[in-house]
DSSP file (Angstrom, degrees, kcal/mol; ACC not computed):
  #  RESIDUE AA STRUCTURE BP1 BP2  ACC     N-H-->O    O-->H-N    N-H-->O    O-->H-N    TCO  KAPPA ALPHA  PHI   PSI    X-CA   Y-CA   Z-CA
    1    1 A X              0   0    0      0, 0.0    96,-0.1     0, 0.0    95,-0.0   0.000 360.0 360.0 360.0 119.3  -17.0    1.9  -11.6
    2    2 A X        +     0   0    0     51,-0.2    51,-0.6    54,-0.1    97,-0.3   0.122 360.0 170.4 -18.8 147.8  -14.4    0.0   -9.9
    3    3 A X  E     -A   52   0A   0     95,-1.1     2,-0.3    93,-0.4    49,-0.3  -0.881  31.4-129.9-148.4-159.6  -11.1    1.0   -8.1
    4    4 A X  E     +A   51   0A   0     47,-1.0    46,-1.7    -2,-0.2    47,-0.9  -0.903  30.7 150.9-143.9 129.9   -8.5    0.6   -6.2
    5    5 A X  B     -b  101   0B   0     95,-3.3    97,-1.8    -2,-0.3     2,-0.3  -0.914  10.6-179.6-149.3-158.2   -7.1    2.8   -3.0
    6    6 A X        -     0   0    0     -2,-0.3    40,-0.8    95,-0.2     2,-0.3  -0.978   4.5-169.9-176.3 150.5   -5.0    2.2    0.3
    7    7 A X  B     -D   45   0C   0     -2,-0.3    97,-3.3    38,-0.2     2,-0.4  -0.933  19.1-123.7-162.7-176.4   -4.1    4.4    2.9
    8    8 A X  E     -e  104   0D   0     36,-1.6     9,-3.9    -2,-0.3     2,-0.6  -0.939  12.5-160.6-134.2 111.0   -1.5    3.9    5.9
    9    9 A X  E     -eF 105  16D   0     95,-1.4     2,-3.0    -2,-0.4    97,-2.6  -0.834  12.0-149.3 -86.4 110.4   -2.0    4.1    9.5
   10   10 A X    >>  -     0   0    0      5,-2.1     3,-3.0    -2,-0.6     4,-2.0  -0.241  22.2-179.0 -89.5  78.1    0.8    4.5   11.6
   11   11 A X  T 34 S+     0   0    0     -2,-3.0    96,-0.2    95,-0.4    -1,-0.2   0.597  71.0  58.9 -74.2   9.0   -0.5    2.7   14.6
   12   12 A X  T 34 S+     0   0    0     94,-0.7    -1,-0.3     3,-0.1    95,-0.1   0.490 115.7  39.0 -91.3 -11.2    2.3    3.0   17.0
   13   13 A X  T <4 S-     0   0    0     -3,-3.0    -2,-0.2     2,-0.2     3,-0.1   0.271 103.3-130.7 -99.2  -4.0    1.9    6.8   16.8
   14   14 A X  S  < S+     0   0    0     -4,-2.0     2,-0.3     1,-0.1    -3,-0.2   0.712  74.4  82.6  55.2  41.2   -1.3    6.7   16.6
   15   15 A X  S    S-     0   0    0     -5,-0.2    -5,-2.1     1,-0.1    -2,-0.2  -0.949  85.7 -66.2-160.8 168.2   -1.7    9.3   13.1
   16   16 A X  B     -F    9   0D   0     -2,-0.3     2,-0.6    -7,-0.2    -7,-0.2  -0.036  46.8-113.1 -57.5 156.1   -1.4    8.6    9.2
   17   17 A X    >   -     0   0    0     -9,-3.9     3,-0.8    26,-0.2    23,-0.1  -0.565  39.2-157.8-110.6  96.5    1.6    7.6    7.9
   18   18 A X  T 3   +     0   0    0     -2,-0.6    23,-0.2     1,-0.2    24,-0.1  -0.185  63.3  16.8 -81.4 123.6    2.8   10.6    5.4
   19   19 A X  T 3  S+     0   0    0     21,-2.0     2,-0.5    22,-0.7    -1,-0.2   0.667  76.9 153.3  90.8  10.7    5.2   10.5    2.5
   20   20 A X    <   -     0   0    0     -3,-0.8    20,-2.4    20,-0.3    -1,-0.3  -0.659  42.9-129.5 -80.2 129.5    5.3    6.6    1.9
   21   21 A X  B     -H   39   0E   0     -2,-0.5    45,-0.9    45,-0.3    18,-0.2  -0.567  23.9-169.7 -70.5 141.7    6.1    5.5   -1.5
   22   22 A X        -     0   0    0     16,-2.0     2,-0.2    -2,-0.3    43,-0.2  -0.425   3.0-165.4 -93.6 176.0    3.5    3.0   -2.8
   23   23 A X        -     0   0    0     -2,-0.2    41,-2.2    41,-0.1     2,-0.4  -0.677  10.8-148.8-154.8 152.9    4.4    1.2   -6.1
   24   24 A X  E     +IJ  36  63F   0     12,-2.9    12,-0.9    -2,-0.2     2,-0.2  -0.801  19.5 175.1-111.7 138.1    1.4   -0.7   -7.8
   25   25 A X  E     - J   0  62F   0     37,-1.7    37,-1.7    -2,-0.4     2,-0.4  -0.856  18.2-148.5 -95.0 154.2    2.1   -3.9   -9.9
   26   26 A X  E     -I   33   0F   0      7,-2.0     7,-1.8    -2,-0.2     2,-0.4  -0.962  26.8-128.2-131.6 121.1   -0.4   -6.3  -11.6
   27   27 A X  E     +I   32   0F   0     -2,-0.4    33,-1.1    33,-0.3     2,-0.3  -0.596  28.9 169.6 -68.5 129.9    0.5   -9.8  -11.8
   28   28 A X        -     0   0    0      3,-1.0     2,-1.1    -2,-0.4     4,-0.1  -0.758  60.4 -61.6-149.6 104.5    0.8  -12.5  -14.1
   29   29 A X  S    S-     0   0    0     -2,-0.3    -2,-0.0     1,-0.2     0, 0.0  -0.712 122.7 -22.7  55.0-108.9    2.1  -15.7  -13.9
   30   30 A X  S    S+     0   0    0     -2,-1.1     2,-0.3    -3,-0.0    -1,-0.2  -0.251 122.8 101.9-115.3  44.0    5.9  -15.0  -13.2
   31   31 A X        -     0   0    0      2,-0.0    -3,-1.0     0, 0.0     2,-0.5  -0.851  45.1-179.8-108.6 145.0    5.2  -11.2  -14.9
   32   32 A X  E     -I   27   0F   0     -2,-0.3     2,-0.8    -5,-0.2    -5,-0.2  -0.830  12.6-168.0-153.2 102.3    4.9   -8.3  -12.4
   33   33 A X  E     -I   26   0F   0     -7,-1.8    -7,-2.0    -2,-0.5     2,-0.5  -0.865  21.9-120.3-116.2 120.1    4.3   -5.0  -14.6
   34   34 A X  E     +     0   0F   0     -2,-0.8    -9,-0.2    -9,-0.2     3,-0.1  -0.496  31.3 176.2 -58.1 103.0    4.5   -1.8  -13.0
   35   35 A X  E     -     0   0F   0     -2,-0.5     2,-0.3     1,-0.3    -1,-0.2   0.930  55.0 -30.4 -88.8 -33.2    1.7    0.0  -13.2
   36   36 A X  E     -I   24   0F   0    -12,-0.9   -12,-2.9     2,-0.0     2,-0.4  -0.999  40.1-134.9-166.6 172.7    2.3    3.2  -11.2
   37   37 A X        +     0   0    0     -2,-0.3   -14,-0.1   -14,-0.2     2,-0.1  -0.890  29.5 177.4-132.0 104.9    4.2    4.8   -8.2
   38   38 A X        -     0   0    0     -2,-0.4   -16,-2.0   -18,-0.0     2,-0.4  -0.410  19.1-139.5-107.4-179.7    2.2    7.2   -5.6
   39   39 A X  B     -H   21   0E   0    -18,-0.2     8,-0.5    -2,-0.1   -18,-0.2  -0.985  22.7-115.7-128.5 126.6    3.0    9.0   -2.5
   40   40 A X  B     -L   46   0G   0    -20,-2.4   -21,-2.0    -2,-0.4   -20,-0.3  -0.682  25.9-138.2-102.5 173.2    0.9    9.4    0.5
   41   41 A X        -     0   0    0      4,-2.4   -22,-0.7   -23,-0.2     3,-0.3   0.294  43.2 -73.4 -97.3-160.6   -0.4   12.7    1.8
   42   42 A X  S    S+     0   0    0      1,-0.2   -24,-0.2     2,-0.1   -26,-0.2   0.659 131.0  46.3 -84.5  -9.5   -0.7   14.0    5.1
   43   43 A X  S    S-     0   0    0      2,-0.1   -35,-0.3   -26,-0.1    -1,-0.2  -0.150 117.9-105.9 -96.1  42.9   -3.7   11.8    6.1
   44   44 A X  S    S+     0   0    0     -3,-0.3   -36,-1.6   -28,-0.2     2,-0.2   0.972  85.3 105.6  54.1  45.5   -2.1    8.8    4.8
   45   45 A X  B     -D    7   0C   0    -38,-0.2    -4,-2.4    -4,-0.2     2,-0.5  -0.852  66.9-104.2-136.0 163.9   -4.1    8.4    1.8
   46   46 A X  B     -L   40   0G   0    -40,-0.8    -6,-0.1    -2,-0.2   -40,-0.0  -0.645  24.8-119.7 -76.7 148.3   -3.6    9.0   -2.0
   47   47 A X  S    S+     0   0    0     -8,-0.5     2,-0.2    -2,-0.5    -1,-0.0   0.551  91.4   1.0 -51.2   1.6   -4.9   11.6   -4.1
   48   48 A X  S    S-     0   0    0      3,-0.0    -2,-0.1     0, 0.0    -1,-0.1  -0.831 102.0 -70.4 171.1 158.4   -6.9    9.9   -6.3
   49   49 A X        -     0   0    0     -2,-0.2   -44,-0.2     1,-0.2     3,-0.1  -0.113  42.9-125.3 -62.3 174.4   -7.5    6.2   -6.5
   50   50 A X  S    S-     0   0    0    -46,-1.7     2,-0.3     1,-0.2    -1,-0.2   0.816  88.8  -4.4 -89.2   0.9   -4.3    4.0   -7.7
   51   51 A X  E    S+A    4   0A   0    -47,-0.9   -47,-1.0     5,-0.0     2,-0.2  -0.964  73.8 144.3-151.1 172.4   -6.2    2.6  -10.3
   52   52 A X  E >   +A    3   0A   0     -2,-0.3     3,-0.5   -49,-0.3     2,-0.5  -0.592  45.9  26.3 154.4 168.9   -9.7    2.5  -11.8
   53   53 A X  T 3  S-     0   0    0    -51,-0.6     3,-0.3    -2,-0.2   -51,-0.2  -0.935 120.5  -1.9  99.1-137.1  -11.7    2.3  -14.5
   54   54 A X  T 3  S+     0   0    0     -2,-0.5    -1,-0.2     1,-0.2    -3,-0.0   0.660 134.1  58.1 -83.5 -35.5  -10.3    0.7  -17.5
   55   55 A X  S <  S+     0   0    0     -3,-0.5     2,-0.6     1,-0.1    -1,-0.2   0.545  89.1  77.6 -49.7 -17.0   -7.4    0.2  -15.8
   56   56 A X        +     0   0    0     -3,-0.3     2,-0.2   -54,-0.1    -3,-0.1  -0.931  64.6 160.8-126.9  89.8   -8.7   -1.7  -13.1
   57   57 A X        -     0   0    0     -2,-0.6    36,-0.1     1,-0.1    38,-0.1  -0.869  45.1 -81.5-133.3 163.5   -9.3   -5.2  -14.1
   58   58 A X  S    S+     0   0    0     -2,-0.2     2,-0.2    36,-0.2    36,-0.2  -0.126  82.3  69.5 -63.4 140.3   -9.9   -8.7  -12.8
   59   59 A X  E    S- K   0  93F   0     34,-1.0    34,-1.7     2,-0.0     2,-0.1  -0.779  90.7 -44.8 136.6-158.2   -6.5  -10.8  -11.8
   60   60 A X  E     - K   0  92F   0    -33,-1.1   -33,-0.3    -2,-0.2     2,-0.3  -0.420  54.7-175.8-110.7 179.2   -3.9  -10.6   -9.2
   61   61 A X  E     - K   0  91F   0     30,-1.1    30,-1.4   -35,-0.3     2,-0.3  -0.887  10.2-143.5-171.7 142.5   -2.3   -7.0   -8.1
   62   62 A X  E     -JK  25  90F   0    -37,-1.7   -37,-1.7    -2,-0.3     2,-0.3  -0.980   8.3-164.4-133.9 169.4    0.6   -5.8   -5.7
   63   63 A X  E     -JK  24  89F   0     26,-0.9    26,-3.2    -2,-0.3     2,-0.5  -0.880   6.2-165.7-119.5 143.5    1.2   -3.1   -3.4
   64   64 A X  E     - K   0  88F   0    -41,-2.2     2,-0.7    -2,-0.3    24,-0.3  -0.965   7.2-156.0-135.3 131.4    4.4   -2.8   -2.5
   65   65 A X        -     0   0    0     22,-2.6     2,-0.5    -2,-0.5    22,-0.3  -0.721  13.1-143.9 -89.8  66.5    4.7    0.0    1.0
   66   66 A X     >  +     0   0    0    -45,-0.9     4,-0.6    -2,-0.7   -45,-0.3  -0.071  38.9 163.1 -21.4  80.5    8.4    1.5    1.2
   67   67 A X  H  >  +     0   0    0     18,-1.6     4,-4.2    -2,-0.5     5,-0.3   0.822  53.0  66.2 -87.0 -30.6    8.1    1.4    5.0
   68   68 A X  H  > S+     0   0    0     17,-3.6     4,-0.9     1,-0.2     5,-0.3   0.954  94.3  56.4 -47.3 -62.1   11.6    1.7    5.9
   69   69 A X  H >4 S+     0   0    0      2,-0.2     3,-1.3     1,-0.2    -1,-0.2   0.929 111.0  39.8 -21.8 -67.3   11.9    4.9    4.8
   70   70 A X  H 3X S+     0   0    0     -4,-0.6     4,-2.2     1,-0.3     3,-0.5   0.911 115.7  54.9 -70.7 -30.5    8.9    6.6    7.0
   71   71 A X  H 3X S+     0   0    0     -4,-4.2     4,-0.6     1,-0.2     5,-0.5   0.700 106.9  45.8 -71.9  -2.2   10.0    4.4   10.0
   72   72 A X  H << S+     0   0    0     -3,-1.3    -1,-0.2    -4,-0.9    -2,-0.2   0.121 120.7  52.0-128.2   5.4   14.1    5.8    9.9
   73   73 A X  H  4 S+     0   0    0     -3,-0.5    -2,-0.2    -5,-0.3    -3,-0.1   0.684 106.1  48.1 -81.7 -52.1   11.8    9.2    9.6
   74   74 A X  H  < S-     0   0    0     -4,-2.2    -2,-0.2    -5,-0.2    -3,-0.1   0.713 108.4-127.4 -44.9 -39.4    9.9    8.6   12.3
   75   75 A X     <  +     0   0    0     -4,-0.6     2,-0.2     1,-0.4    -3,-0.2   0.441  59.0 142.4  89.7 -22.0   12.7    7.8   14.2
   76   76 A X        +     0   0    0     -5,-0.5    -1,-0.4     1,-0.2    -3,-0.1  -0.673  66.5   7.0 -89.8 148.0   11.1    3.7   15.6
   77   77 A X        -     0   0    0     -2,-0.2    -1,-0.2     1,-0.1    -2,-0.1   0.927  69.0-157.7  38.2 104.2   13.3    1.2   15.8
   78   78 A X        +     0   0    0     -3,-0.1    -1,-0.1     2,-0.0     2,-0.1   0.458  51.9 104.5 -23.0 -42.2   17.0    2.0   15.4
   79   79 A X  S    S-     0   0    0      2,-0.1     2,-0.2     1,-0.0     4,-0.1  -0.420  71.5 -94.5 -99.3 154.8   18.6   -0.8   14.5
   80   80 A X  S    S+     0   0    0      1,-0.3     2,-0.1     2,-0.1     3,-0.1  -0.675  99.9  32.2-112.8 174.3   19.9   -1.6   10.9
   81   81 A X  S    S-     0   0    0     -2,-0.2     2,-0.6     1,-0.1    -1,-0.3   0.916  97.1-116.2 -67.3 170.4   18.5   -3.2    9.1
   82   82 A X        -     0   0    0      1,-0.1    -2,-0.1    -2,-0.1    -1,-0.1  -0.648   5.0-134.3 -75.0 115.7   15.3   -2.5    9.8
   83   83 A X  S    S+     0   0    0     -2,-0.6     2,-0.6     1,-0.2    -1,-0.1   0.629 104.9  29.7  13.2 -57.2   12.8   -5.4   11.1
   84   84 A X  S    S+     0   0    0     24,-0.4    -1,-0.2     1,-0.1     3,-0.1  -0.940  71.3 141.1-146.3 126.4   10.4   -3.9    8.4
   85   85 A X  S    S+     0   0    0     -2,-0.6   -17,-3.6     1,-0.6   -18,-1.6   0.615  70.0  11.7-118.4 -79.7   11.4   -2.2    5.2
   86   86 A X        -     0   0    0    -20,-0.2    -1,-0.6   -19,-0.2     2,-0.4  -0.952  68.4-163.3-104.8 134.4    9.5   -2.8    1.8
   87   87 A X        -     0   0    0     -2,-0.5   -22,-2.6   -22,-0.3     2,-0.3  -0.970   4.4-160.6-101.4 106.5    6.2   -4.5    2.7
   88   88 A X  E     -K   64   0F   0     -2,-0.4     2,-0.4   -24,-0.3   -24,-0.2  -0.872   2.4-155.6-101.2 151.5    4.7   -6.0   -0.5
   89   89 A X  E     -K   63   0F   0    -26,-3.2   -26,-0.9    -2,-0.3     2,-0.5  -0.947   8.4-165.9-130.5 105.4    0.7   -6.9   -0.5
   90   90 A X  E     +K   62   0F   0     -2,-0.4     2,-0.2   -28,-0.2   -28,-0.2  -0.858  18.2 145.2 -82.9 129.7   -0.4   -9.3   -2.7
   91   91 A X  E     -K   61   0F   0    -30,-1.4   -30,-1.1    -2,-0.5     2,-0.2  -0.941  39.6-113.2-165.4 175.1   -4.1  -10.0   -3.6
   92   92 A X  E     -K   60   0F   0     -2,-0.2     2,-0.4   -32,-0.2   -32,-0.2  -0.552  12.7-156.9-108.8 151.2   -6.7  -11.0   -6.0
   93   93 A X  E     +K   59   0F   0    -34,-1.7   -34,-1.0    -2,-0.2     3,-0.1  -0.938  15.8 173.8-116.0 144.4   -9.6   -8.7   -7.5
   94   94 A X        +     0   0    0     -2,-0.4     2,-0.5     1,-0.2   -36,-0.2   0.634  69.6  40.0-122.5 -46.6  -12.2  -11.1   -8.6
   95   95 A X    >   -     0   0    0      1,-0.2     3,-1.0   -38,-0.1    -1,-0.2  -0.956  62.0-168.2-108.0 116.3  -14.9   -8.2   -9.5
   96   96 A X  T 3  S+     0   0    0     -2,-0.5   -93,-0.4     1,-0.2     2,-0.3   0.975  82.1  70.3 -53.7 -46.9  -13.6   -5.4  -11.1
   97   97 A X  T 3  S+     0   0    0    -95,-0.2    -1,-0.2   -96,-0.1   -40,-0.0   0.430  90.6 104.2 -68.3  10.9  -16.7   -3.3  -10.7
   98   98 A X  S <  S-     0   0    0     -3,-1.0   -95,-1.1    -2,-0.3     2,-0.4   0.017  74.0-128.8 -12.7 147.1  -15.7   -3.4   -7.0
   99   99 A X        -     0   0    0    -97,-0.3     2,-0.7    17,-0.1   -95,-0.1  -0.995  27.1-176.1-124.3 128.3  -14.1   -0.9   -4.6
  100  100 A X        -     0   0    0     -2,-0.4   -95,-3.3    -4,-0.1     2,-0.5  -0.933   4.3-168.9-142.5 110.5  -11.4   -2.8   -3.2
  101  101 A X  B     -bC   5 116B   0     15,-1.0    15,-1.9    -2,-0.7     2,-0.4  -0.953   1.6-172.5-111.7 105.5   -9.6   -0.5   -0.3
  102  102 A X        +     0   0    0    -97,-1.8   -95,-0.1    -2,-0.5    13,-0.1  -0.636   9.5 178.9 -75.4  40.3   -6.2   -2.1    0.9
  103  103 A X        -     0   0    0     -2,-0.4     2,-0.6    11,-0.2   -95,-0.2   0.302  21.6-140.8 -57.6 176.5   -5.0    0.1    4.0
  104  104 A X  E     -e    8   0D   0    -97,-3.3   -95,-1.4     9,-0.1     2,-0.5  -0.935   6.1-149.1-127.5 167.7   -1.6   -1.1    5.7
  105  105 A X  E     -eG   9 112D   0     -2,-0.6     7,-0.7     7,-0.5     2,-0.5  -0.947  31.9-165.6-137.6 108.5   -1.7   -0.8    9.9
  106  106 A X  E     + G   0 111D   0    -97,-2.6   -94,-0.7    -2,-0.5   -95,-0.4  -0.935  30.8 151.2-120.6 115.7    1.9   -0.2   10.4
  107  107 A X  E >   - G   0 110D   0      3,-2.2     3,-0.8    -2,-0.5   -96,-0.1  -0.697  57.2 -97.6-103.2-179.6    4.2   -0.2   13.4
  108  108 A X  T 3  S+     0   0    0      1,-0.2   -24,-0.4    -2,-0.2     3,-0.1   0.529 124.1  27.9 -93.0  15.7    7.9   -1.0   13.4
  109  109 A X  T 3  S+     0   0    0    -26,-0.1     2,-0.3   -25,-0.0    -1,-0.2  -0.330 125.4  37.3-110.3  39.7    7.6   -4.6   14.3
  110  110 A X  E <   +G  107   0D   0     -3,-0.8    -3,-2.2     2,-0.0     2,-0.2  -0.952  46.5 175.9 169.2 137.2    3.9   -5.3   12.7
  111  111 A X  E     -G  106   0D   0     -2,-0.3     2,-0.3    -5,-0.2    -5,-0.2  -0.818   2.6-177.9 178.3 159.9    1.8   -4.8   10.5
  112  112 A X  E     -G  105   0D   0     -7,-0.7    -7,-0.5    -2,-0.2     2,-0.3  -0.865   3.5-174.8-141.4 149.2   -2.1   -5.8    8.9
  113  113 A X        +     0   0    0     -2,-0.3     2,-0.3    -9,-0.2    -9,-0.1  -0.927   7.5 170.9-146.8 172.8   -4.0   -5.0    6.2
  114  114 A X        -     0   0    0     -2,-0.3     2,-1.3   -13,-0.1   -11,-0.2  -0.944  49.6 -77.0-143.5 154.2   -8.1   -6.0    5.0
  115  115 A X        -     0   0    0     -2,-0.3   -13,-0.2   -13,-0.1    -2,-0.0  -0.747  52.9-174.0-101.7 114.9  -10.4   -5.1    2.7
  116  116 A X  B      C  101   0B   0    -15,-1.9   -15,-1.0    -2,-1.3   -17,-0.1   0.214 360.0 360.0 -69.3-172.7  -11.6   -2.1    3.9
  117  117 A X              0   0    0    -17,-0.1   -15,-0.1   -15,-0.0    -1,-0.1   0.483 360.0 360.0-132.5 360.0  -14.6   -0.3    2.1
């Protein structure tokens, strides 16, 4: 069975990054329907995947990372606004029956993502 998950590494502090809002869209054409909105835990991860199953189908998907927030927790970079706020991640799932793991790499001038496994 297919999925979807993400976690966030706060890689200028070197530890997860805890309490960032996610919000999940899937795209289509000029449509972007909101599928759900998670929080990560204290190892930067969710609680459950954000999608899978039936839910979890071929076509194109974003993640969108509320980063601002956890950096003006954090305490990096000062200045308003911030360098790096909402982070959206676009990409395409091609197999659903896939596990397709999106982390984010975050500092407060940077940031990378893959597909992890």
């Amino acid at each position: 069975m297919g999925r979807l998950t993400t976690h966030v590494l706060d890689t200028a502090q070197g530890r997860p990054g805890q309490g960032i809002i996610i919000d999940v869209y899937r795209l289509s054409g000029t449509q972007r329907d909101h599928l759900a909105s998670v929080t990560t835990n204290d190892d930067g991860r969710c609680d459950a995947p954000l999608l899978e199953g039936e839910a979890f189908t071929v076509g194109e998907y974003e993640l969108v990372f509320h980063a601002g927030d956890y950096l003006r927790r954090q305490q990096q970079e000062a200045s308003e606004p911030r360098f790096l706020n909402v982070i959206p991640l676009r990409f395409g799932v091609a197999d659903e029956s896939q596990h397709y793991h999106v982390p984010l790499l975050l500092s407060p001038y940077g940031y990378t993502t893959y597909r992890g496994s």
